[in-house]
ZADO-1210 file (C-alpha; in nm, 4 decimals, padded with zeros to 6 digits):
<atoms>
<atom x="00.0000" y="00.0000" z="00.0000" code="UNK" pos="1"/>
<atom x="00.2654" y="00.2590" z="00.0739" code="UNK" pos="2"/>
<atom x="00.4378" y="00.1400" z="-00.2654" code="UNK" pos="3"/>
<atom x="00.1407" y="00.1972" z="-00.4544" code="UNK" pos="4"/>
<atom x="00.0654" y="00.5386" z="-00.2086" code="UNK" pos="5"/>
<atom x="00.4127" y="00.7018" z="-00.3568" code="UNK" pos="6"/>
<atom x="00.3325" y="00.6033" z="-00.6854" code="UNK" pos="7"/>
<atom x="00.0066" y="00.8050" z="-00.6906" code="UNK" pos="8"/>
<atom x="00.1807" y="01.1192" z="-00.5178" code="UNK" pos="9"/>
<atom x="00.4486" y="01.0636" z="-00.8024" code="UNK" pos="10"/>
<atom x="00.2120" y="01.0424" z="-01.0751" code="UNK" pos="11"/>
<atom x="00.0010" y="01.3201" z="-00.9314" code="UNK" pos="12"/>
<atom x="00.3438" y="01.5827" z="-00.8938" code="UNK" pos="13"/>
<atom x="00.4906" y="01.5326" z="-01.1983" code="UNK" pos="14"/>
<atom x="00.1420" y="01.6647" z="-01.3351" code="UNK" pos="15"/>
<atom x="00.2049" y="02.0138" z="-01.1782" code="UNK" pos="16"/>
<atom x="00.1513" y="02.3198" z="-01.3523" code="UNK" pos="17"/>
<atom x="00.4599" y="02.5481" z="-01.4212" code="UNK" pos="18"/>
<atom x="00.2285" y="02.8130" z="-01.3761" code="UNK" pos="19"/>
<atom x="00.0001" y="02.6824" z="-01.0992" code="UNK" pos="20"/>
<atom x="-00.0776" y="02.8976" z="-00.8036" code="UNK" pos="21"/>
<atom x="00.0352" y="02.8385" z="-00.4650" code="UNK" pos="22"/>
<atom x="00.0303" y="03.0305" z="-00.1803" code="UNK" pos="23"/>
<atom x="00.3816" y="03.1606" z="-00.0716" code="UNK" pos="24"/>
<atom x="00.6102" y="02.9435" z="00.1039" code="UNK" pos="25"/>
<atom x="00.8566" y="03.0736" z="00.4044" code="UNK" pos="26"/>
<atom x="01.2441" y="02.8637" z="00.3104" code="UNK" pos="27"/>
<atom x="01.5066" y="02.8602" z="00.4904" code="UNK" pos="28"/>
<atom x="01.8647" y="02.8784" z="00.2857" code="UNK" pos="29"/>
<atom x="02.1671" y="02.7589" z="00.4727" code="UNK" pos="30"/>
<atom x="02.4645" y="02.8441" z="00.2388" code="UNK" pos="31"/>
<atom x="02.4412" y="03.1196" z="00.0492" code="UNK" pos="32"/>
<atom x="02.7003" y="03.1105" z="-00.1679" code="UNK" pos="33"/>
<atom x="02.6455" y="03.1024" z="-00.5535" code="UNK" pos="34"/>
<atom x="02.4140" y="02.7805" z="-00.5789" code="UNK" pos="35"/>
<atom x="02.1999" y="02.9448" z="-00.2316" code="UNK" pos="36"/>
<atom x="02.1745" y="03.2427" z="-00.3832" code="UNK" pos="37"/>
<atom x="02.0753" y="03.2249" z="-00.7134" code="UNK" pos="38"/>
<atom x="01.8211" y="02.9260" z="-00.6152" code="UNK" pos="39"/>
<atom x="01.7073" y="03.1179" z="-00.3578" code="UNK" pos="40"/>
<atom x="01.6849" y="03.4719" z="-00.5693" code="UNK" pos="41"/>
<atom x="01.4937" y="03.2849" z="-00.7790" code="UNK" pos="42"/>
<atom x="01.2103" y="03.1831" z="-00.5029" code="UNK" pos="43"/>
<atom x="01.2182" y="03.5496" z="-00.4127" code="UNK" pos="44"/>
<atom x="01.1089" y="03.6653" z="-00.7184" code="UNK" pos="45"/>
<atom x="00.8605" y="03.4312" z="-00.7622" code="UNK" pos="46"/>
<atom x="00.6915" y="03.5841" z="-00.4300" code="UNK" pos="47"/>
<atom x="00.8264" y="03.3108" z="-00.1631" code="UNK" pos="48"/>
<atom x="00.9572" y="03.4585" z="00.1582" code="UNK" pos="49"/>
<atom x="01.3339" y="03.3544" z="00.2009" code="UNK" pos="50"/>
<atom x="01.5728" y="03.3340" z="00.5071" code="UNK" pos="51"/>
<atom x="01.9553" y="03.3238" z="00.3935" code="UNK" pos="52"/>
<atom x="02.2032" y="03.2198" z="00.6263" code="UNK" pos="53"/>
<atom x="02.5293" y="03.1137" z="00.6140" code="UNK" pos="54"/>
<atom x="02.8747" y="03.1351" z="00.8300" code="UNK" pos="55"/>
<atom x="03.0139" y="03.3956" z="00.6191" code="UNK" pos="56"/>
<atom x="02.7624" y="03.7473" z="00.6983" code="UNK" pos="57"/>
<atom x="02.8861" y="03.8853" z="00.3685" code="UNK" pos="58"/>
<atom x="02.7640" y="03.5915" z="00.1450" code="UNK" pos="59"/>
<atom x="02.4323" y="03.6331" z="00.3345" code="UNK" pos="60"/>
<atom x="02.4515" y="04.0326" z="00.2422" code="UNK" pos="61"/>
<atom x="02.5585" y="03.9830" z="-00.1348" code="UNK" pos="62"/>
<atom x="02.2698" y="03.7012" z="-00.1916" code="UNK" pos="63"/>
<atom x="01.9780" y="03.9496" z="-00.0551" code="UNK" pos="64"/>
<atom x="02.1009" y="04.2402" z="-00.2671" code="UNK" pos="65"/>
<atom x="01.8236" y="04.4066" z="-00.4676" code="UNK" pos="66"/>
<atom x="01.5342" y="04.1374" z="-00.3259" code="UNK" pos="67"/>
<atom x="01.3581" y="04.3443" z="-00.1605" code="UNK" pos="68"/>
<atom x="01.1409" y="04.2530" z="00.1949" code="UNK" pos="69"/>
<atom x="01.0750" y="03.8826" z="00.1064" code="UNK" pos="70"/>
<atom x="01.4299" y="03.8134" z="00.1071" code="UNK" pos="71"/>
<atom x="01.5704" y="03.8449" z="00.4775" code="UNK" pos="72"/>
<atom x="01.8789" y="03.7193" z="00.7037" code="UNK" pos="73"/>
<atom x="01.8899" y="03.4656" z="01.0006" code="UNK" pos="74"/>
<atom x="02.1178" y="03.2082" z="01.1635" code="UNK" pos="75"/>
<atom x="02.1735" y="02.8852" z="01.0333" code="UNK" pos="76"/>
<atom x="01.9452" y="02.7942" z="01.3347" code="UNK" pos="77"/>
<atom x="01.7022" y="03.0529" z="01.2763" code="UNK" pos="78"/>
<atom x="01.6668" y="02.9940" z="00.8895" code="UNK" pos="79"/>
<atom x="01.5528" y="02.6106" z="01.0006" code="UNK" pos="80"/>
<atom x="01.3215" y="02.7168" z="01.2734" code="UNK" pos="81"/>
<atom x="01.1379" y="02.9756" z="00.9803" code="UNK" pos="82"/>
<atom x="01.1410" y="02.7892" z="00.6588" code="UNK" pos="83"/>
<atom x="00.8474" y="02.5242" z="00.5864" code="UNK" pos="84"/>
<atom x="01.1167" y="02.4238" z="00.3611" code="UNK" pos="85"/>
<atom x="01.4633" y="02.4136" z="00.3581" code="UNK" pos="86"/>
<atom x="01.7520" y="02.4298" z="00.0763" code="UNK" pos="87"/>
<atom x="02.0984" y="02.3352" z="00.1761" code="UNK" pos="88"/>
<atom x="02.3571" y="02.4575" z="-00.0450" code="UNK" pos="89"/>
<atom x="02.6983" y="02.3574" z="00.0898" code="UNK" pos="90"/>
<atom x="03.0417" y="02.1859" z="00.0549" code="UNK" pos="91"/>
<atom x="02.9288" y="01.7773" z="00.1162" code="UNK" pos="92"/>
<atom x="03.2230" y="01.7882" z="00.3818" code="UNK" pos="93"/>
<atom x="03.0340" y="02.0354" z="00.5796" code="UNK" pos="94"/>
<atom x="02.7131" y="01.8679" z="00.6369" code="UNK" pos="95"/>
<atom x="02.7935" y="01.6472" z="00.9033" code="UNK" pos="96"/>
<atom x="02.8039" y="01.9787" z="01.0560" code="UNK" pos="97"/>
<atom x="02.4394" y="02.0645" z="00.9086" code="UNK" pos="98"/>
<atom x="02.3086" y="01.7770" z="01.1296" code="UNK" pos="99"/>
<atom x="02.5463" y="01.8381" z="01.4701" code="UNK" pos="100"/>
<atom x="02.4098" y="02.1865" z="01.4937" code="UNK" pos="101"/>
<atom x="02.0490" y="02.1719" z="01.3661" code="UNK" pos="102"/>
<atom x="02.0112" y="01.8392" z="01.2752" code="UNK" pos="103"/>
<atom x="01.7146" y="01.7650" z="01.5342" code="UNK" pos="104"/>
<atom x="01.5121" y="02.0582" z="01.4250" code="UNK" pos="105"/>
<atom x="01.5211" y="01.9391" z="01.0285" code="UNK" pos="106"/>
<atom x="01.3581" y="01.6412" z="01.1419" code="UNK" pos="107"/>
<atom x="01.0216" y="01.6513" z="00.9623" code="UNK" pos="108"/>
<atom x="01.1590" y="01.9405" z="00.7420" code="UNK" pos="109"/>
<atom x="01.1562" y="01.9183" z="00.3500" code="UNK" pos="110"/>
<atom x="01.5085" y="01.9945" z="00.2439" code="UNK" pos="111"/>
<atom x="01.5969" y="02.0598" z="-00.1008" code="UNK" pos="112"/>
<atom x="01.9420" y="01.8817" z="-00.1664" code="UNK" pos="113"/>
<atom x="02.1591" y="02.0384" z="-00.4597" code="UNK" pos="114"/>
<atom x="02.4634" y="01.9520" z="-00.3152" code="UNK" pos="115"/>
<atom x="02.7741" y="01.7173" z="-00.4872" code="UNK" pos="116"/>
<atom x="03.0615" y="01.4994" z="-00.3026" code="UNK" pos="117"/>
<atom x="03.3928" y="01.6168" z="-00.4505" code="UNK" pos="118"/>
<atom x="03.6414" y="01.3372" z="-00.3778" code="UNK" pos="119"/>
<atom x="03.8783" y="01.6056" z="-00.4377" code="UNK" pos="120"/>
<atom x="03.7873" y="01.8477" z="-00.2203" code="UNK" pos="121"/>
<atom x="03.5630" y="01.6371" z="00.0267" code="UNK" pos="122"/>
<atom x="03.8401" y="01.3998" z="00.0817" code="UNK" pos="123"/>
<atom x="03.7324" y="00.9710" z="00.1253" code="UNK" pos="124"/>
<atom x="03.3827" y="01.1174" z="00.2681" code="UNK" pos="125"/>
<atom x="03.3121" y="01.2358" z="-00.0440" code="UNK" pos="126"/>
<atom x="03.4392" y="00.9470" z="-00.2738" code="UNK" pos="127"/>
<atom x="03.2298" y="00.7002" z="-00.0554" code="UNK" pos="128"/>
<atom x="02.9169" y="00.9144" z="-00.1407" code="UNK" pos="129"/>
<atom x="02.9973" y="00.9491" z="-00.4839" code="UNK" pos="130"/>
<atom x="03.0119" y="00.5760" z="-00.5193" code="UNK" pos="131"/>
<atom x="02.7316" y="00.5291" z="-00.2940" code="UNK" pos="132"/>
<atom x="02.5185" y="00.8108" z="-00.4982" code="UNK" pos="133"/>
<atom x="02.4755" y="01.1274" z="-00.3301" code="UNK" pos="134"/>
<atom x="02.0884" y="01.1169" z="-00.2678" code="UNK" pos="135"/>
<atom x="02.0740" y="00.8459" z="-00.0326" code="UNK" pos="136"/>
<atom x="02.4059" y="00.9761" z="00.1327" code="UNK" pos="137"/>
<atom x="02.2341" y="01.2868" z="00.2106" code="UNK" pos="138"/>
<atom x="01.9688" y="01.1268" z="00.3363" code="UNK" pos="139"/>
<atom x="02.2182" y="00.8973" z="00.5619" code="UNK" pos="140"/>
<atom x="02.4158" y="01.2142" z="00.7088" code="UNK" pos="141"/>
<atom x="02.0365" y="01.4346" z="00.7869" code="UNK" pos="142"/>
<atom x="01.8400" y="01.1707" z="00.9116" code="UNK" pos="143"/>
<atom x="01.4429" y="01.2486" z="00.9736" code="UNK" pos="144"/>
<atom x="01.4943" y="01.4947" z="00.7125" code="UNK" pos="145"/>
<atom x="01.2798" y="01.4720" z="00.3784" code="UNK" pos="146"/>
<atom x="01.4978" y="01.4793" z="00.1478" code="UNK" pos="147"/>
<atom x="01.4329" y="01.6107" z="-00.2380" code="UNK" pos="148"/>
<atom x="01.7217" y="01.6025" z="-00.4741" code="UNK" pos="149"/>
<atom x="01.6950" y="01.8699" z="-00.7452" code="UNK" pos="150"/>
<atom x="01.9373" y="02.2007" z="-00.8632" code="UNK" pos="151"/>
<atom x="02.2497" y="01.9739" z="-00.8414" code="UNK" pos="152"/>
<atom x="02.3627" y="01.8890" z="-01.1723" code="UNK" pos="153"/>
<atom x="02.4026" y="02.2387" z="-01.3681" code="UNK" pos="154"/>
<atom x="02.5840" y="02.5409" z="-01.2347" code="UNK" pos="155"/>
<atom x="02.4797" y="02.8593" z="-01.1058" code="UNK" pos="156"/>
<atom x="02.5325" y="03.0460" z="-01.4290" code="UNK" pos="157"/>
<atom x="02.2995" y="02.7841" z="-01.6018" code="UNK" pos="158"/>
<atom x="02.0598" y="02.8308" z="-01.3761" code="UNK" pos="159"/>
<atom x="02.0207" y="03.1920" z="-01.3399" code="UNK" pos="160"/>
<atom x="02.0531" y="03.2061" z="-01.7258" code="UNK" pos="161"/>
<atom x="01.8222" y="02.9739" z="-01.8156" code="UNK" pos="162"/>
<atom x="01.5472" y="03.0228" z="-01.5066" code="UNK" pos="163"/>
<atom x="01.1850" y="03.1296" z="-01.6697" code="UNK" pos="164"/>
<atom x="01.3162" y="03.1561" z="-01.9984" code="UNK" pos="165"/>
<atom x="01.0078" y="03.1219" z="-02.2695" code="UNK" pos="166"/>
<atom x="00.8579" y="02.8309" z="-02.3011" code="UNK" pos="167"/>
<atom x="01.0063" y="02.5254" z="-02.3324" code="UNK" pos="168"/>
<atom x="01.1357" y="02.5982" z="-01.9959" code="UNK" pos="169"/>
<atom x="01.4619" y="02.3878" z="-01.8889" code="UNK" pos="170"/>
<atom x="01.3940" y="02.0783" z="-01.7376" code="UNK" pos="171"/>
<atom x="01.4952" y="01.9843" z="-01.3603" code="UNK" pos="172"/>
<atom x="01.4846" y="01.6285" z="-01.2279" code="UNK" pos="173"/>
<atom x="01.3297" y="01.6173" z="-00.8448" code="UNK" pos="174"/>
<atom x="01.4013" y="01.2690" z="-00.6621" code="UNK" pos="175"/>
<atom x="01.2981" y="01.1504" z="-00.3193" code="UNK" pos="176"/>
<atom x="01.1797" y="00.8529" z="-00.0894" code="UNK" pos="177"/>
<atom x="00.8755" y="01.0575" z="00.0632" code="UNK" pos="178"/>
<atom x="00.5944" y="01.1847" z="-00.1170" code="UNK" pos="179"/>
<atom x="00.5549" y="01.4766" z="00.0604" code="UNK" pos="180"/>
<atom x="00.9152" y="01.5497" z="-00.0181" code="UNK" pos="181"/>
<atom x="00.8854" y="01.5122" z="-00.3947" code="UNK" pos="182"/>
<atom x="00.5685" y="01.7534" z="-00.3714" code="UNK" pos="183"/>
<atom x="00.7583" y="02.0492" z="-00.2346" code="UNK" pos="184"/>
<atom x="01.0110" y="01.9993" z="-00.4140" code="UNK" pos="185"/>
<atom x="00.8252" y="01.9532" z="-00.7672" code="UNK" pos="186"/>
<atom x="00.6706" y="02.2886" z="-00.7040" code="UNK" pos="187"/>
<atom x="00.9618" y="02.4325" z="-00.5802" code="UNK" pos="188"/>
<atom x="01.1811" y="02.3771" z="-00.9032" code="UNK" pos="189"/>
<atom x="00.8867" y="02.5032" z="-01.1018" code="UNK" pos="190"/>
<atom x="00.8873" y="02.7996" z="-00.8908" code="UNK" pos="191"/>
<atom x="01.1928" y="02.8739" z="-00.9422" code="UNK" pos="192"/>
<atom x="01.1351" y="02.8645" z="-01.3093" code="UNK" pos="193"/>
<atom x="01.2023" y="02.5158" z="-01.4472" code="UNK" pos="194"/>
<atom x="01.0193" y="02.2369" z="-01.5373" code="UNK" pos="195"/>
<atom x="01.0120" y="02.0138" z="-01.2702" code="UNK" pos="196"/>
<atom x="01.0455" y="01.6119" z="-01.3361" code="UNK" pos="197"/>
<atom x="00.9512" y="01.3081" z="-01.1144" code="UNK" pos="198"/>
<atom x="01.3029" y="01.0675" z="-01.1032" code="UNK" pos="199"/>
<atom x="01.1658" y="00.8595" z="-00.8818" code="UNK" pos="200"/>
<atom x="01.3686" y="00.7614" z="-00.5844" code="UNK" pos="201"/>
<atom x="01.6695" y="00.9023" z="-00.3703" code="UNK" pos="202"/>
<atom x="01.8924" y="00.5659" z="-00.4995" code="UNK" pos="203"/>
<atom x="01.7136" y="00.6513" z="-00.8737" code="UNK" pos="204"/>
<atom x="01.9150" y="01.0090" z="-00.8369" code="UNK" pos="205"/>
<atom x="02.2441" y="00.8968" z="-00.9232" code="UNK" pos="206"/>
<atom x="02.1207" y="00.8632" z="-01.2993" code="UNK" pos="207"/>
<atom x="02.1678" y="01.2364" z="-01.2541" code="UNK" pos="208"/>
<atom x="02.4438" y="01.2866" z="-01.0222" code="UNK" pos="209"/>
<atom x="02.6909" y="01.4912" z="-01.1113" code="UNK" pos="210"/>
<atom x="02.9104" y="01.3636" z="-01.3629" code="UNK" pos="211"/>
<atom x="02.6115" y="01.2079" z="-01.5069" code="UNK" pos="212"/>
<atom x="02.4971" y="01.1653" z="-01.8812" code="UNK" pos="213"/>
<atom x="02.2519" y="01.4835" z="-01.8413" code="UNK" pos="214"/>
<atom x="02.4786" y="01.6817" z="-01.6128" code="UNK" pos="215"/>
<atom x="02.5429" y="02.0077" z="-01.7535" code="UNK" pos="216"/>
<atom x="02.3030" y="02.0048" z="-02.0034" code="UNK" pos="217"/>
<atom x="01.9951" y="02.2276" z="-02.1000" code="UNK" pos="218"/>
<atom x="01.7087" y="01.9583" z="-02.2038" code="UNK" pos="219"/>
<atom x="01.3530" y="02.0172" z="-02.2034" code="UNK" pos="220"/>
<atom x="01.1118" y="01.7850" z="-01.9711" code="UNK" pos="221"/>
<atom x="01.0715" y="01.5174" z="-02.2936" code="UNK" pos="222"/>
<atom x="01.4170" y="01.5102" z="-02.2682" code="UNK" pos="223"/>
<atom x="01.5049" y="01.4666" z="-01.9949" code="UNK" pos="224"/>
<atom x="01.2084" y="01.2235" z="-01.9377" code="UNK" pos="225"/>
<atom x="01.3947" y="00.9897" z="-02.2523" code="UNK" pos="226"/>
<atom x="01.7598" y="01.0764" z="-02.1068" code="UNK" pos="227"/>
<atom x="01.6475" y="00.9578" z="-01.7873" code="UNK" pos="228"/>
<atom x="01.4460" y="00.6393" z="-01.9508" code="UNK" pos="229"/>
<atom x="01.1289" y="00.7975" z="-01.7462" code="UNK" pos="230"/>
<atom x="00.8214" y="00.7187" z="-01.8440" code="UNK" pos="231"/>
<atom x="00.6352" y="01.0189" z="-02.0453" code="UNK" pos="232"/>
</atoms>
């Protein structure tokens, strides 16, 4: 029954209208460095309230410039404690520090998971997740979290260039284990101004990990759907 329970909520989100209505969401952004900030420019602007954070005050101060009153600053803590959802947009090596200092409060959370292991620069933690597929890592180090994957195969500049560009829009992939999860974060790369695309599962993500046969590149959903072998 739950099986055929995520299938419905997966066939019903990948339904959702770029341009459907939704009442504005309060997220949290801890790290907001270029990914955080673009991402999370982009929610502004499509009239969700935002909370940056991160450990450096200037980052925080660059991503809010020219925003406007939806787009405000926090602590990491308080960023979790306002957002009904929450995007995470840091070096893989640092989120075992995510979940020491606010790991009990994003129990329950959505969290939108853009973020890549870098055996280079994340060291054997990073190769292990890599191999493992970074999805399901996440979802190992922030446990109780609902995890979405989306945002984590194209860079910044992509992003920002390509973000509600005339139809066809550019196509995102969302992944996650909970439907809930997968909701959020369906409407939240739509938002954003993408196409949003059900992958399927966490483990399912690593078909677009990065690295990946569709990282990097600018596809439209029916592409992405027959790069990913989805369904249509």
């Amino acid at each position: 029954m739950k099986r055929r329970a995520f299938v419905f909520a997966l066939a019903a989100a990948a339904v959702v209208p770029p341009a459907a209505a939704q009442k504005s969401m309060k997220i949290g952004v801890i790290g907001s460095g270029r990914i955080g900030s673009t991402i999370g420019g982009l929610w502004v602007k499509a009239g969700h309230e935002v909370m940056f954070s991160d450990r450096d005050p200037e980052q925080v101060k660059r991503a809010m410039d020219g925003l406007g009153p939806r787009a405000r600053a926090g602590s990491v803590q308080e960023a979790v404690a306002f957002g009904d959802a929450i995007l995470i947009a840091v070096p893989y090596m640092a989120l075992p520090a995510i979940q020491q200092q606010v790991g009990e409060t994003l129990k329950g959370k959505v969290v939108i998971d853009p973020n890549n292991p870098v055996a280079s620069r994340d060291g054997e933690m990073g190769a292990q997740a890599r191999e493992k597929g970074a999805g399901v890592s996440t979802a190992a180090l922030l446990p109780g979290a609902r995890i979405a994957r989306a945002f984590n195969s194209w860079g910044y500049g992509v992003m920002a260039r390509e973000a509600n560009r005339p139809a066809p829009r550019m196509a995102i992939p969302v992944a996650a284990d909970d439907p809930v999860a997968l909701k959020v974060g369906m409407q939240l790369v739509n938002d954003a101004g993408f196409d949003a695309v059900a992958a399927g599962s966490l483990a399912a993500s690593r078909a677009f990990d990065l690295g990946s046969s569709v990282s990097g590149r600018v596809l439209t959903a029916p592409e992405m759907r027959q790069a990913l072998q989805l369904k249509p």
